[in-house]
Structure formats: C-alpha cells, structure tokens
C-alpha distance (Angstrom), angle and dihedral (degrees) to the residues before:
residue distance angle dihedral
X1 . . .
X2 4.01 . .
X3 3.60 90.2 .
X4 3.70 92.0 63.9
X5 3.51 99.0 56.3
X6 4.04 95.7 57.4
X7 3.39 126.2 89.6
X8 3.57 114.9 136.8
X9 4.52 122.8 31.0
X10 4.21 87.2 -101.2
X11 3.73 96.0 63.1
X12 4.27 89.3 61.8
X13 4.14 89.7 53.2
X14 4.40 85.9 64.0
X15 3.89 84.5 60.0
X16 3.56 127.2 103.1
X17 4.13 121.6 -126.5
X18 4.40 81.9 -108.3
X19 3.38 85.8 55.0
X20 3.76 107.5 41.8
X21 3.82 84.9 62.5
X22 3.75 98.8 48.8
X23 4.04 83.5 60.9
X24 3.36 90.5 49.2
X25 4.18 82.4 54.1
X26 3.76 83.8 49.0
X27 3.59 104.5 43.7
X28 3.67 92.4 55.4
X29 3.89 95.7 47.0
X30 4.20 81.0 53.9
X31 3.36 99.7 50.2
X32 4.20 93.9 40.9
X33 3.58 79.0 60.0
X34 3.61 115.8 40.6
X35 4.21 82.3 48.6
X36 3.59 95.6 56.8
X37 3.81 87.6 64.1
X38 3.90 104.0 32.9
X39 4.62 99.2 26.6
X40 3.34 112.2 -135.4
X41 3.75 141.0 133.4
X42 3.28 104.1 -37.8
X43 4.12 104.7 152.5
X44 3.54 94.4 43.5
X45 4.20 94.6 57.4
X46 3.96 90.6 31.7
X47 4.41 81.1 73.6
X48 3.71 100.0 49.7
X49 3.68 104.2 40.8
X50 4.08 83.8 108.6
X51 3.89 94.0 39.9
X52 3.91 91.3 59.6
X53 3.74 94.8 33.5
X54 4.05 84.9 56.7
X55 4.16 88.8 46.1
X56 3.95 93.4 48.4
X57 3.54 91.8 46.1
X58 3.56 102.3 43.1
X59 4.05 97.2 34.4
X60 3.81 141.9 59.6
X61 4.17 100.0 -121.8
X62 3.42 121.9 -149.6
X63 4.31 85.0 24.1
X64 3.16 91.0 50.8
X65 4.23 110.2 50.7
X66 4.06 118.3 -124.7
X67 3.39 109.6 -170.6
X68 3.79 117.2 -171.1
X69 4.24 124.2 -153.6
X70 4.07 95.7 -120.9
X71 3.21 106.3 -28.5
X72 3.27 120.2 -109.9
X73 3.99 96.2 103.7
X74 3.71 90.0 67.2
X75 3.75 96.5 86.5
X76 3.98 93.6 109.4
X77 4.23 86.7 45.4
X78 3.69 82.0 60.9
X79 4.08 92.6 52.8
X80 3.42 89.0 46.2
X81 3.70 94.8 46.6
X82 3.90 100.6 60.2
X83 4.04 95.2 -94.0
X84 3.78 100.1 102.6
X85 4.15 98.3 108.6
X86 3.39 86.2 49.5
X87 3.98 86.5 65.4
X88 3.66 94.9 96.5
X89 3.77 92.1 68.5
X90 4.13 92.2 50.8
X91 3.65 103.8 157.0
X92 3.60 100.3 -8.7
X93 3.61 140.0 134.1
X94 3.57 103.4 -65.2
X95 3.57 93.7 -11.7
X96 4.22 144.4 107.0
X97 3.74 112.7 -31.5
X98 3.72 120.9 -120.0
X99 3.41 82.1 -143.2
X100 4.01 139.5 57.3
X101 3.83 105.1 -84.9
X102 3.79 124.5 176.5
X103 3.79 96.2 -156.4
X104 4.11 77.2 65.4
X105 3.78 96.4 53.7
X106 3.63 151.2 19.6
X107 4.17 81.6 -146.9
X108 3.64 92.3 58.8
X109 3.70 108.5 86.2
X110 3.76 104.9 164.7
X111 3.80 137.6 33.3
X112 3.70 125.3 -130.9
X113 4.27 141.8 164.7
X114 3.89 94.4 144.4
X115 4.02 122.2 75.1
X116 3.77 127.4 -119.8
X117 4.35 103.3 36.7
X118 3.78 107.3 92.0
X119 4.11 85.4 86.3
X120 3.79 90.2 51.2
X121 3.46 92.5 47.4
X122 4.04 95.3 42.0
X123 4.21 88.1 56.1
X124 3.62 88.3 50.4
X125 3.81 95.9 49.2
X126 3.84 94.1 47.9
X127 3.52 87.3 53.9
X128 3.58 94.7 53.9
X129 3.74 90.9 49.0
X130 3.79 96.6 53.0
X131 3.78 91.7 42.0
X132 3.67 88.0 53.0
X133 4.26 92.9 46.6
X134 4.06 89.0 -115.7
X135 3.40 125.2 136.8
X136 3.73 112.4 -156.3
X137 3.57 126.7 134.8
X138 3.76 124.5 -100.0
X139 4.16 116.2 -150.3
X140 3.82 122.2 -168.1
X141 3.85 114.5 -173.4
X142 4.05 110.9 -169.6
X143 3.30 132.8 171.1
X144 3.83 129.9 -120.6
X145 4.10 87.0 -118.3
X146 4.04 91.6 49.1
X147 3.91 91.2 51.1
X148 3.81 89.5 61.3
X149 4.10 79.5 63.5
X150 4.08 112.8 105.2
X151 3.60 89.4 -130.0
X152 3.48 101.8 53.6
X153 3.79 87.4 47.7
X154 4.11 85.1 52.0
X155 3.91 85.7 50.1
X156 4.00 98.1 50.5
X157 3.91 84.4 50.3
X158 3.73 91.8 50.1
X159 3.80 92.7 43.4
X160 3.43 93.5 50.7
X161 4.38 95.8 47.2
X162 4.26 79.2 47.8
X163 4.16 95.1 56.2
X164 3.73 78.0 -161.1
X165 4.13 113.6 167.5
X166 3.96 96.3 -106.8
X167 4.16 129.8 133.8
X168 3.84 116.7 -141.4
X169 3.85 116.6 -160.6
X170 3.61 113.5 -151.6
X171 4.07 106.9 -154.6
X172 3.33 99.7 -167.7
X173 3.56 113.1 -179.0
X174 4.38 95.9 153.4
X175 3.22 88.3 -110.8
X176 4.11 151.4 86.4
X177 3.34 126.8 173.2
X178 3.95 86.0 -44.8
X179 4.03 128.2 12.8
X180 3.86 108.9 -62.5
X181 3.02 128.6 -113.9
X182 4.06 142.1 -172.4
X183 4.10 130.8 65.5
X184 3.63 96.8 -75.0
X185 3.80 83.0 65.8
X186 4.14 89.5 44.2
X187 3.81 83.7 59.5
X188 3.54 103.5 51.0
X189 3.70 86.0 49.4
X190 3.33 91.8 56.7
X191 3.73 96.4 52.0
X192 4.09 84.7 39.1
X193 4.13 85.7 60.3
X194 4.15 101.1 31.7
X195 4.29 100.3 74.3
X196 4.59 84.0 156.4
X197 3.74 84.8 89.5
X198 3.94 100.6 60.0
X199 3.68 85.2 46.2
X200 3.72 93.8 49.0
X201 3.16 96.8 48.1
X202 4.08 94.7 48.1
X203 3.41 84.2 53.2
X204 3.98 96.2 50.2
X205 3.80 91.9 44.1
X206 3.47 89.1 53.3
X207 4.23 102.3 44.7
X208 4.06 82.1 49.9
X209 4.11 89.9 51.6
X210 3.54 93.4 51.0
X211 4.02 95.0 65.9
X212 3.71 113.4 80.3
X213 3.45 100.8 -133.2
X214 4.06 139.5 20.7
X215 3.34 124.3 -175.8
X216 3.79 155.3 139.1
X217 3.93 108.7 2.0
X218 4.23 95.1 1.4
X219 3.40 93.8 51.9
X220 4.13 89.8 53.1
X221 3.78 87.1 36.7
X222 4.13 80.0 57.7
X223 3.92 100.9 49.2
X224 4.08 83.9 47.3
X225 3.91 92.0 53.2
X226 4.09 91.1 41.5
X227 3.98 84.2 51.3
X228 4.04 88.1 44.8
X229 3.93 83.7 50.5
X230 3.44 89.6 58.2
X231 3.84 102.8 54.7
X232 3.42 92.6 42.9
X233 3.91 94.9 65.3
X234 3.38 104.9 21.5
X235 3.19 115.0 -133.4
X236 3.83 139.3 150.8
X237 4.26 86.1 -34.3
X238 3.77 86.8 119.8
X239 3.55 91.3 63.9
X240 3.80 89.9 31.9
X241 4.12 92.0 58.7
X242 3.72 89.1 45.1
X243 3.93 83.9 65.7
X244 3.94 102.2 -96.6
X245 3.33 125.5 121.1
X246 4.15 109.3 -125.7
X247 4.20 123.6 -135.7
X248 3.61 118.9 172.2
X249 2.88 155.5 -22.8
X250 4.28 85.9 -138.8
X251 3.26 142.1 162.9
X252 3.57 120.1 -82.6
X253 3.64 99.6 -163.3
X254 3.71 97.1 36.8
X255 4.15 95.6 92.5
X256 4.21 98.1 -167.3
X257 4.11 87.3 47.1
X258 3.56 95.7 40.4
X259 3.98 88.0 47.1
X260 3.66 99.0 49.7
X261 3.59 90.6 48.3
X262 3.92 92.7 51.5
X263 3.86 92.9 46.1
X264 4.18 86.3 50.9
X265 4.04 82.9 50.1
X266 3.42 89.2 57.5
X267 4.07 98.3 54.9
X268 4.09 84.9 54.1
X269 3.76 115.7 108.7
X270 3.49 119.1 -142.9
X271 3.84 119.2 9.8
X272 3.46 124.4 -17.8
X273 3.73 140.9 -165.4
X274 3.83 124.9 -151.7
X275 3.89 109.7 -166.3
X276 3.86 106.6 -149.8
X277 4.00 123.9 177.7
X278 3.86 111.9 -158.4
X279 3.56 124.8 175.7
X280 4.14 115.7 -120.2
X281 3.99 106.0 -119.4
X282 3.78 98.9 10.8
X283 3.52 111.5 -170.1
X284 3.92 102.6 11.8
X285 4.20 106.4 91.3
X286 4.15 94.4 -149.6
X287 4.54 90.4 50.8
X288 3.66 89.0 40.9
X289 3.82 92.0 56.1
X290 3.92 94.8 36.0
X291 3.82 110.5 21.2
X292 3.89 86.3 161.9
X293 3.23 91.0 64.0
X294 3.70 102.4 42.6
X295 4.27 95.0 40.5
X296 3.61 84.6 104.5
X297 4.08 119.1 3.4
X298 3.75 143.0 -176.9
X299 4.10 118.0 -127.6
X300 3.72 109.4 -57.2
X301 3.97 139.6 -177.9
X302 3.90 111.2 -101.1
X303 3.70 97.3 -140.4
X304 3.96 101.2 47.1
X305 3.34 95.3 20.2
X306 3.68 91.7 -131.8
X307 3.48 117.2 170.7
X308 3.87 108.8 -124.1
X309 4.16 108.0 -135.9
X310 3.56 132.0 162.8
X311 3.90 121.0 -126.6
X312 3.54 118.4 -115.0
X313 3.67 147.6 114.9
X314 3.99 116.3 -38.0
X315 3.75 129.4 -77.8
X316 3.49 113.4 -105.5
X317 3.87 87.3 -119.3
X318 3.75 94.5 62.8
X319 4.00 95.6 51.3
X320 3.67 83.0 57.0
X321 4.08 93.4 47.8
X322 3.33 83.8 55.4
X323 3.98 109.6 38.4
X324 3.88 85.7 50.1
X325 3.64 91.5 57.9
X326 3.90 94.7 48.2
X327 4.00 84.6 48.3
X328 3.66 98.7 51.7
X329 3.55 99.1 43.8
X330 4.78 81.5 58.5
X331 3.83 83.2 46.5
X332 3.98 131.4 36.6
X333 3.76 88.8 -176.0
X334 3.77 83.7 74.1
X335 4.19 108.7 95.5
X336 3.90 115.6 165.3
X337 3.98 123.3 -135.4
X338 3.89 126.8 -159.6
X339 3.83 136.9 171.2
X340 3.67 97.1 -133.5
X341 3.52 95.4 -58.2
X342 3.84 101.7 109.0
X343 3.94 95.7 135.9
X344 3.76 97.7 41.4
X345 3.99 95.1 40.6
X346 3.81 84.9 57.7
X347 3.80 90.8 -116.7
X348 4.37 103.1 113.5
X349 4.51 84.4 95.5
X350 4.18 82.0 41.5
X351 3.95 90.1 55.6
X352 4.23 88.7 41.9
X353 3.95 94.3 51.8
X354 3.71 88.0 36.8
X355 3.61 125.8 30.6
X356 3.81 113.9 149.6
X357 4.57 80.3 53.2
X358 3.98 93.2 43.9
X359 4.10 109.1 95.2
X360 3.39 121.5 170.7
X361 3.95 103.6 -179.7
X362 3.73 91.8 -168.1
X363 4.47 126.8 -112.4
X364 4.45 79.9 -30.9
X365 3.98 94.6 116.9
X366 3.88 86.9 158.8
X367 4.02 89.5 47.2
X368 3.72 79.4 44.5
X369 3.75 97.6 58.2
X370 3.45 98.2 43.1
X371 3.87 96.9 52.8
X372 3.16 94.8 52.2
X373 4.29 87.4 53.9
X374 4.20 77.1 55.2
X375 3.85 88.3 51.1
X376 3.57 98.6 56.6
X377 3.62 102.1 37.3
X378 3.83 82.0 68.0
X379 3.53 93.8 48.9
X380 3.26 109.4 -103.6
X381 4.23 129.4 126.6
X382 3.92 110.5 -109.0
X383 3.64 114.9 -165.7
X384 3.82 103.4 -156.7
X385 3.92 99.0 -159.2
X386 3.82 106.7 -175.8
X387 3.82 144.0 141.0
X388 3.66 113.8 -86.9
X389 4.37 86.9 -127.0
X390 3.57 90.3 43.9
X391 3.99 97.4 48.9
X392 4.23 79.3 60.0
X393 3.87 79.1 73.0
X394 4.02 97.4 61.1
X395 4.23 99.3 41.5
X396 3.79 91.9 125.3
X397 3.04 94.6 50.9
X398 4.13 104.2 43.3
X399 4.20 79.7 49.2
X400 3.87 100.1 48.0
X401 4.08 100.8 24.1
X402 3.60 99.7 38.2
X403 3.58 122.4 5.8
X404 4.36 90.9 47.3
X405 3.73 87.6 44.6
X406 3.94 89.5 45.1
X407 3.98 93.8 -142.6
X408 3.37 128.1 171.0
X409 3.78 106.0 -102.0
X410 3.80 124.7 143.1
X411 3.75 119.2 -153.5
X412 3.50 122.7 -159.7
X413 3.86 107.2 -155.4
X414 3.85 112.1 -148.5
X415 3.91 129.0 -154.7
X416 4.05 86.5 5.3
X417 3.83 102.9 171.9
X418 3.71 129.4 23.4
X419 3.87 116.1 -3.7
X420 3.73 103.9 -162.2
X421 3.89 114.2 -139.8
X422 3.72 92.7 3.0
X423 4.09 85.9 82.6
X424 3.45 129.7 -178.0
X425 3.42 113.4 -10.9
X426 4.08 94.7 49.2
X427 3.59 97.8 46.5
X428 4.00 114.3 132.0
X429 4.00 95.9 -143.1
X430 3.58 100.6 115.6
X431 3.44 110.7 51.9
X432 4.10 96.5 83.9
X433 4.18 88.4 55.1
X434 3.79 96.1 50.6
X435 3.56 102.4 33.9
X436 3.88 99.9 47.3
X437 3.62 88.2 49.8
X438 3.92 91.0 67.6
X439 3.68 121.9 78.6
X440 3.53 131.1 -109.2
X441 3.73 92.8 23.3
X442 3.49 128.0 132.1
X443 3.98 112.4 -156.2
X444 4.06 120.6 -174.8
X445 4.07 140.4 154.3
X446 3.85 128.1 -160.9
X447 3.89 116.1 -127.3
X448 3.55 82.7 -140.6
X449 3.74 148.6 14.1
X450 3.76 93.3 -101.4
X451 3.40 95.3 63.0
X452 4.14 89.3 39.4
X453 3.68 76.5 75.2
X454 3.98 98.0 53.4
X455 3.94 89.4 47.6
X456 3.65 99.7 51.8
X457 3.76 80.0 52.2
X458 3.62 92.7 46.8
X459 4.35 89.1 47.3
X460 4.01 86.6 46.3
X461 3.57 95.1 56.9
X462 3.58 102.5 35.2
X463 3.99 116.1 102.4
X464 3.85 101.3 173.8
X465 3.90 96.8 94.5
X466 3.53 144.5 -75.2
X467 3.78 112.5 -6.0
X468 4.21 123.9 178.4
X469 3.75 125.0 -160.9
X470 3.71 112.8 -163.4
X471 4.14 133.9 -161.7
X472 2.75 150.0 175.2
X473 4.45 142.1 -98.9
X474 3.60 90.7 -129.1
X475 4.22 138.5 86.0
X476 3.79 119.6 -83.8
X477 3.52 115.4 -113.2
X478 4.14 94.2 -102.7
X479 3.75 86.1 -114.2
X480 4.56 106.8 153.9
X481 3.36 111.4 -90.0
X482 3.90 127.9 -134.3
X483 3.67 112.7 -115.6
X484 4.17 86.8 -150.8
X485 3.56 115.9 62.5
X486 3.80 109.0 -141.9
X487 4.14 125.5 -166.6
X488 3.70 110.0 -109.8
X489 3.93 104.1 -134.6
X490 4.52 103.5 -109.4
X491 3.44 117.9 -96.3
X492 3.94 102.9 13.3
X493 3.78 124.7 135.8
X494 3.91 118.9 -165.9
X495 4.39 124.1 -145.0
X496 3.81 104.2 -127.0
X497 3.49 92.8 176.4
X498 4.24 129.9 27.9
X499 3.48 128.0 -138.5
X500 4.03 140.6 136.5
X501 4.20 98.6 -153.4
X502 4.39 92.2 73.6
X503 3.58 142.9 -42.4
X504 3.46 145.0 -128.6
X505 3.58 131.6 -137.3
X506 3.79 102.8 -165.5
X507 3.77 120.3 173.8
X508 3.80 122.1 -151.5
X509 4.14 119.5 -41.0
X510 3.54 81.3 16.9
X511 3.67 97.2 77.0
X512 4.11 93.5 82.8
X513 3.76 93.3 49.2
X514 3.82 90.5 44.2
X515 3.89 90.1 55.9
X516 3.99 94.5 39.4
X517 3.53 87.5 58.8
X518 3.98 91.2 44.3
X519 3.63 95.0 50.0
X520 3.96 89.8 55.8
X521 3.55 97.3 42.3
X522 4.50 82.6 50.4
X523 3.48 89.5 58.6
X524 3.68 92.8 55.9
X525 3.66 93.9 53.4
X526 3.42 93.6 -96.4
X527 4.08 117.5 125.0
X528 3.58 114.4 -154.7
X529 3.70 121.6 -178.8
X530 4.20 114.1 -146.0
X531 3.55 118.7 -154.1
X532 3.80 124.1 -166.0
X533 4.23 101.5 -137.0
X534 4.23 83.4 -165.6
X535 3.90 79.6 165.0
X536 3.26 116.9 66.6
X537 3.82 95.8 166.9
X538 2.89 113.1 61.2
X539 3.86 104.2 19.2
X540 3.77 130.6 -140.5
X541 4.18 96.6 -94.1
X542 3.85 90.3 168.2
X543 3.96 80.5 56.3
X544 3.12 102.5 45.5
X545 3.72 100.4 50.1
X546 3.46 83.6 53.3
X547 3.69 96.1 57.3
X548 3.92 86.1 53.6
X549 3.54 104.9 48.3
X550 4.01 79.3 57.1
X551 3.64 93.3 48.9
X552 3.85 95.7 -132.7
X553 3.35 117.4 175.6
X554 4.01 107.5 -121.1
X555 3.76 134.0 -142.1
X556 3.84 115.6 -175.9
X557 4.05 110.6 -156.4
X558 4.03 117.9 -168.7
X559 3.91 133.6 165.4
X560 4.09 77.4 -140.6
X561 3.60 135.3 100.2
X562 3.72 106.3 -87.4
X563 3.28 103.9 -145.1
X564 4.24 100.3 85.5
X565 2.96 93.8 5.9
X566 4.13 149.3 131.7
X567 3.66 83.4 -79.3
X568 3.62 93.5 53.1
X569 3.70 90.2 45.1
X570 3.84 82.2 57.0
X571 3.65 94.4 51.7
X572 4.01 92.3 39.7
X573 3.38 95.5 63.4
X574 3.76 95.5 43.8
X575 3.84 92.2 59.5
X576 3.96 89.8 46.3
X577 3.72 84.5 51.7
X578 3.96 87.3 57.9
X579 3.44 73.2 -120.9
X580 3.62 96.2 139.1
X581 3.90 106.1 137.6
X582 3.96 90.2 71.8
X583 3.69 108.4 128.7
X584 4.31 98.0 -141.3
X585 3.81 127.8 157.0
X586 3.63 115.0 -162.1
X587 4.36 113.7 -146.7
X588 3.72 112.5 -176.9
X589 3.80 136.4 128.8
X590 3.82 111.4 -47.9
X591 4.12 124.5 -110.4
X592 3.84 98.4 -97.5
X593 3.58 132.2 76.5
X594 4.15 112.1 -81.4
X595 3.89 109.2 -141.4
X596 4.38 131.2 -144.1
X597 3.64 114.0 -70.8
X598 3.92 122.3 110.7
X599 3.49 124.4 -50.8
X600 4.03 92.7 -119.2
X601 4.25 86.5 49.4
X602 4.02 86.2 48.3
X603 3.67 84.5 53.4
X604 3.68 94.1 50.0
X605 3.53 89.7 53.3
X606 3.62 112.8 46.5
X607 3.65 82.9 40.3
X608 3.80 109.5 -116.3
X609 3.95 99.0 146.4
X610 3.71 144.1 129.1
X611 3.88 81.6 -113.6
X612 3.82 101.6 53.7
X613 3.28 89.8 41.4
X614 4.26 98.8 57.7
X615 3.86 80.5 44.2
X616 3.95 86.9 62.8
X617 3.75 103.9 33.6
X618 4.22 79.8 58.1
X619 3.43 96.8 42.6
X620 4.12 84.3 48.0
X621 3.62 108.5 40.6
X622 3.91 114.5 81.3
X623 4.39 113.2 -120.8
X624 3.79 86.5 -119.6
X625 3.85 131.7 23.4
X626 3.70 114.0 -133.4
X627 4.15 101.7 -134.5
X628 3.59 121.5 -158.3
C-alpha cells in the first residue's frame, strides 16, 4: 500500500499523478474504517482528501502556513503529517484530536473548532511574514457554510484593502454542518451552475493575445471590456471587486485540474481565490446520500452503514424537539431560531410541523442574537436554540440587543457542560459565568429530563425578559415523564435529600454525583442534605438564609467553570449578606482548557465525582457540631 509508505508531506511529491490518486483510494478506505470504530467526521474529510493531497504535494507544510476553517476537515492533513497510527485513539482520552492541534504537530499552525476564522487568521499571518521580510505562502481553506460567517466576510474585506500575497481555497461542498442557507450561498450556486464565463473569458484572453500590440487607449478599452465580461456572466466578480483575484470554479476531486489550477494560484500577486466544489462523503454511498448525517458520526457498520447506538433513555436534545413542538402548537407567538444547527439543536421535526416559524439564519450566531432581539420587540416568542460554545460567539449581542433592552427571548443552551470527544474548544463551561453576570437574565438547568419539560414551560410562559434553559449532551436519567408541562415558580430550589451535617448545592448532571456522595457519607453516620440549585439566576435567597441560620457547611458542585461561577454566585451573596462566617467550598470545572476524552474521564479529571466530593464534605464538616 501507498499509504504505508508516507509519513511526512515530502514522501507524496516522489509520487506519480497514477499514484497520487490511488492514495486518495486508500486514504478514504482508512479513514471509513478507523471512523467506524472511533465516530468522527467522516463526510466532511471524505471531500478534501484531493484538496490536501494537492497542498502537500505542491507545498512546503509547516514553512509554508495551512490554515484550516474549524478543523475538523483536516483529518487527511493529519495522514499526511505523520499522525496516522495514532488514528485508533481519534478523539479519545489522551489521544488524536478531532481537531487541528499544534501540541500534535509542527504542521499545524493554527487552532480552530468554531467556523468563519481561518481568513482572519490568514491576513494576520501574511502580515507577519512581510513585516518579518519572509516569503512563505499563506493557505486559507473555508468552507461555503463558514463564509456566510460575519467575520469571515470582515476578513475578505480586510484581505482585499491589505493586497497581501495570500491564496484562499473555497471548499464548497453546499453544505455546513446542515444545508446552507442565505444569498451568499445563492451566488456561489450561480457561479457553481454558469461554466459560459470560463469559456468566454478563454476565448477573450485569447482574441486579445492574438494582436501584436495593445496599448494606450485599446489596451484601456480592453481592461473595460474584460470588466464588462465579467458582469455579464457573473462569475467570481464579487470576490474579484473585493480585491481577489477569482480561479475556478474546479474540480475538487479531479487531482491534475485541481493541481494546475493551484500552481496558476500561486503565480497571482496579491490575493487570490481558488473556487473548489467537493462533494461531502466522496466515496462512501450512505455520506454521499446524507452528509448531514454523517458530518460528525457515532461507530457504524461499513457495509450498511448502520450507525451503532446503544438503547437507553432519551437525549436531552430530543425532549426538547419535542417539548418545543407541544409548546408552539399552545402558543403561535413561539418562532424558533438556529445558526445552522437545525438537526443537532433538535429543531429538523420543529421546521416539519412548522415551516413559515422555522429560521435557520445560517453559522451567523451574532445575526442570530440580534434577530431574535427584533423578534421580540414585536411581540413575538423567539426560541434561541443554540450550542452552549457557540452562544460564546453572540455575547455582545445577548448583552446590548437583548439583555439592555430586557426582551423576552428564551435561549435554549445545547451541549452545556462536558462534550465528550468534541474537546476543548466545544466545551459548554462558560456559559453560567458570562451569562449570570448580565442583568435581567434568568439562567436555570433541570437535574433531569422530566423537569427539562417543566422549564421549557416555565421559559415559554415567562414575559419578564430574557430567560436561558441549559442541558446537557448526554441521556436523561429514564425518570417518568409528566404528560402536562407545568411552570416552575422563578428562582426556587427543591431539597432532594435531608440532612443537618452539610449540603450540597448541585446544579444539573450534578444531581447523581451529589446523591452518590450523600448516600456514602449516610452510611457513615453522616446526614447530608442535597439540594438541586436548578436556578442559577436568580438563586434561592429564602434558601439560603435558611442554610445559614443552621450553620451548614456548604459545598457548591457545577459542570461549569468555577471561577464566576454558580458557586461564586453562592459565595457573592453570602458576603453581601455580611454573611461572612459561612463555611462553603466551591467544586466546578478548573481554570484551564479541558481537552476530548469521554465525558465520565473529563469528570475524573477535573474532579467532579462522588469521590472528590466525600473527600471535601470530610475535609469540610467539623468532628463535632457545637449546638446552641
């Protein structure tokens, strides 16, 4: 095999063109089967295996800066790049990151899991380089999705004001995460379906070479007709009047176009944009026909393509799919908003019942934000349905739009918490610090998919301002489920479990480990009461004063970053109180940056376990209680 012979970008450039396409044959039989085992992105890297073939062998990597548009495309950079026997460990504990990492590689030279900044970055390296008298080349791949992303649209402008030498690849495969949507995307269609212009302006270029000489007013009488050319066909001259210089469309899977087209990319001066359409999944039947479903995937069988799940209670996703159906159909104020995140939001049966109040404004979480403000001005419900990492994206605009204006839209804050083997850059741990910070929010989390239910209903119903419900990317804990959805009154906190040694205030998925640790600590005598804190904005006052005119000791336990957060709150409002000789330890997610693995092993890290937590409560509670 091919495959077995590279491990570094210069063995590729000893290859002939017959042989650069059997690897690509090869490296998409590898990854097809090192992803059934580990999940992963497998549609996304099944397009570009001839893109980053093409780069490697026509480039110097790490000289020479690739910079990939999130990330999780770069799968074949990683073969290419002496990683590929670490592939059994893909996005486990400890192991290969889904994601471009530079404490992986020398070749990675810039770190991505959100859409929309490899153009920023590219700019800013170019810049570097010139200032420093270097002349390496600078390579931005972006998506089609990404571009619809206000930054990268900042970025092209800025690139094109710079004139900087730098190539932009434009994968466009029509689609993101989920089908795209907005005029941008109209356009590149467009140039996707028009192929006259190429030819027309092959045959222009080559009527204009065939005179001997041009000059003075015919030459400027040419340049007016080539522009004329452009805007009669349409193609690329949005790019082109932004100040790049426009190749393609090509073929991104046909390696001695796509290569003569990068090596004419290279000759341009100035910035220049190579147009390349890929096809999502190439070469595995079940992604080609549903690359939505395969952008990122669980374990699967290679023949069937059968996706290999376990049984069990429901994600915390699909209660909210369906509570936010049941809702809408009691209120037709209620419209739903997502950044192209339909199917993971939960909201693909949302847009089937409902349609004409379905809008999905593309990877534009700032756009997002802010139309939903514009929603509820005018009175209707917006349901904000977004990734906890992803709302990070849109702060400005929930503080300035929203919050200031105190308008009534509810957020429902996906994959807040750990997320497993999307790592560091998708974790959901910051949301509780800069959200409760903001006035007029309200901020809460079920300890269980049940009472998911009664929040949504609670957040439907509400009309006092903005008011987020966050969950998290795991299973519900198969407790019944009401068929009635009932409001929970705001700011309430319910004991689960008495006791008069401690107590815990555990918020969401930390209900179980609060009670693990409970039950242990009962069977040693030692009674401690558990109190599910489901809102952490605004807190339980009532309940805590209570908890300090009985002197309890207090641990607070979040799946949060501790630093600012519900913990903080806890300890905030005890010093206001004058409250200052309450004994509280605060356990939440620790102030650095908590990398892919499982959720469980993330747990086990950052030390949010049964275990850690009886370690505390002993270390907390006093050997005898002085009793009035």
């Amino acid at each position: 095999m091919l495959l077995e012979q590279i491990r570094r970008p210069e063995d590729l450039k000893r290859l002939t063109l017959e042989e650069l396409e059997q690897l690509a044959a090869e490296i998409r039989q590898f990854l097809i089967e090192k992803l059934s085992v580990t999940g992963g992105h497998l549609a996304p890297n099944l397009g570009v295996v001839e893109l980053t073939i093409a780069l490697h062998y026509l480039f110097n990597s790490p000289e020479d800066k690739f910079i990939f548009d999130v990330g999780h495309q770069s799968y074949v950079h990683k073969i290419l790049t002496g990683r590929m026997d670490r592939f059994d460990t893909l996005r486990q504990y400890k192991g290969l990151c889904g994601f471009v990492k530079r404490s992986e590689s020398e070749h990675d030279v810039w770190e991505a899991g959100h859409s929309s900044t490899s153009l920023s970055a590219a700019i800013g390296m170019a810049v570097a380089r010139d200032i420093k008298g270097k002349s390496n080349r600078v390579i931005a791949m972006i998506g089609d999705g990404a571009l619809t992303g206000g930054m990268a649209l900042e970025a092209l402008n800025h690139i094109g004001h710079e004139k900087r030498n730098l190539m932009v690849i434009l994968n466009d495969n029509e689609m993101s995460i989920a089908p795209n949507v907005g005029a941008l995307h109209n356009y590149l269609g467009k140039i996707r379906s028009d192929r006259h212009y190429v030819k027309a302006k092959e045959e222009f270029e080559y009527l204009i070479k065939k005179i001997p000489a041009i000059g003075g007013t015919l030459a400027k009488t040419a340049e007016r007709l080539k522009d004329a050319l452009k805007y009669m066909v349409v193609s690329g001259v949005w790019f082109e009047e932004l100040g790049l210089t426009y190749l393609g469309p090509v073929d991104g899977h046909n390696l001695p176009v796509l290569m003569e087209t990068l090596k004419q990319a290279d000759k341009v001066q100035g910035p220049v944009l190579v147009h390349v359409i890929t096809l999502k999944g190439k070469g595995y039947s079940p992604a080609e026909a549903d690359s939505h479903k395969w952008h990122g995937i669980s374990p699967y069988k290679i023949e069937s393509g059968q996706v290999l799940k376990t049984v069990g209670p429901p994600m915390y996703t699909e209660v909210f799919s369906q509570a936010i159906i049941e809702l809408a159909e009691q209120d037709d104020r209620i419209v739903a908003v997502t950044p192209a995140m339909p199917g993971g939001s939960g909201l693909t049966k949302f847009a089937e019942r409902f349609p004409k109040r379905m809008f999905d404004v593309g990877i534009a979480e700032q756009h997002a934000a802010t139309f939903s403000a514009a929603l509820a001005e005018e009175g209707m419900k917006p349901v904000f349905a977004v990734y906890s990492t992803f709302l990070q994206r849109a702060y400005d605009q929930v503080v300035h739009d929203i919050c200031r204006a105190n308008l009534n839209v509810m957020f429902a804050i996906d994959r807040a918490g750990f997320v497993g083997p999307d790592g560091e850059t998708h974790q959901g741990v910051f949301d509780i610090a800069f959200l409760r910070s903001i006035p007029n929010m309200v901020l809460m989390m079920p300890k269980d998919e049940n009472e998911l239910r009664h929040m949504l209903k609670t957040a439907a119903v509400y009309d006092g301002g903005p008011i987020a419900v966050r969950y998290p990317r795991i299973s519900g804990l198969g407790v019944p489920m009401d068929e009635i959805m009932k409001p929970i009154p705001i700011g309430t906190w319910e004991v689960l479990r008495n006791g008069d040694f401690a107590a815990i205030l555990a918020v969401g998925p930390m209900i179980p480990v609060a009670m693990a640790a409970a039950e242990t600590m009962g069977k040693e005598g030692k009674q401690v009461r558990v109190i599910n804190a489901r809102f952490i904005k605004p807190m339980d006052e009532a309940m805590l004063l209570q908890l300090a005119k009985e002197e309890l000791p207090i641990i607070t336990l979040e799946e949060g970053a501790q630093m600012g957060g519900f913990g903080s709150g806890v300890m905030e409002f005890y010093s206001n109180q004058n409250l200052l000789g309450m004994r509280v330890k605060t356990i939440g997610v620790p102030d650095y940056f908590v990398e892919h693995g499982s959720v469980p092993e993330q747990r086990q890290e950052t030390g949010l376990t049964p275990e850690r937590l009886i370690t505390e409560l002993k270390a907390l509670i006093p050997r005898k209680r002085q009793r009035a």
